[in-house]
N, C-alpha and C positions, 0 to 999 in steps of 0.2 A: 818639407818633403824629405825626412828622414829617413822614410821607410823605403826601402830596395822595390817592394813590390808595388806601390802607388805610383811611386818612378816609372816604373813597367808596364803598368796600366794606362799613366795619362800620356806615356809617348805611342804605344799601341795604340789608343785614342784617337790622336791625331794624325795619325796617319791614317788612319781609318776613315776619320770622317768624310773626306773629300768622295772616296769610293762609297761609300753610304749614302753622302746625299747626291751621288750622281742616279745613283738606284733608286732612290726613293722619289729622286724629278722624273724620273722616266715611269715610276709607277703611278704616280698620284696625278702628274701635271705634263700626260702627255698633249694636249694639245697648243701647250705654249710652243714655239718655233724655238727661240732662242736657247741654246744650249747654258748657258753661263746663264739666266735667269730659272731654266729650268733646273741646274743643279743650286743657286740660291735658294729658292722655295725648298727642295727636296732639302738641303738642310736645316732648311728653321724645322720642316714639319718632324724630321727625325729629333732633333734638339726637343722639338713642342710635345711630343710623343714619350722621348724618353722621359723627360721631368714628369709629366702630367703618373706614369709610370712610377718614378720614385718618390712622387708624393705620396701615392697608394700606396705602396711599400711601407713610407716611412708611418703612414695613419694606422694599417695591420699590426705593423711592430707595436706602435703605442698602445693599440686596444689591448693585446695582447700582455703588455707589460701592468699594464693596470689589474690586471685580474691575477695578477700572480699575486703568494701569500706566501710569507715568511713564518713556520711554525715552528714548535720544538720538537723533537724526536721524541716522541712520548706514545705509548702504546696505546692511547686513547686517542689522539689524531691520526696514528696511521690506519687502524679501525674507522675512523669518519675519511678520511680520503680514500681505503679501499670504499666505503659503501656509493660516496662520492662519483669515482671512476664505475661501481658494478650501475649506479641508474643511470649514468650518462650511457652508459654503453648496450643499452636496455633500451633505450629511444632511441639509438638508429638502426 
């Protein structure tokens, strides 16, 4: 944890969570009675939600990195990538 700003995030974090998953038991799992059960659940579901979340993320970014192409500046590929970009933009 070198970075100033990931410091900043994961104490903002934690102190967040508690208030997050008091929110989230009170949205999802109002009929449990128990206050300290009902903000338990609200935090696994916010935990279970966030990841399920930056797993999508991180599957988008990979599709996306896959399909990238490393070419040479050459006046005959930037010709194929304008034609490239003019039919993509031509189907929507």
């Amino acid at each position: 944890m070198n970075d100033p700003v990931s410091a900043t995030r994961v104490l903002c974090g934690a102190l967040l969570l508690p208030t997050i998953a008091s929110l989230c038991g009170r949205i999802f799992f109002e009929s449990i009675s128990s206050n300290f059960q009902r903000t338990l659940l609200g935090g696994a579901a916010f935990i279970t939600i966030k990841g399920a979340f930056k797993i999508y993320h991180k599957q988008q970014q990979y599709k996306r990195q896959c399909q990238r192409r490393v070419m040479d500046y050459t006046e005959s590929n930037v010709a194929l990538y304008k034609r490239q970009q003019d039919s993509e933009s031509d189907r929507s």
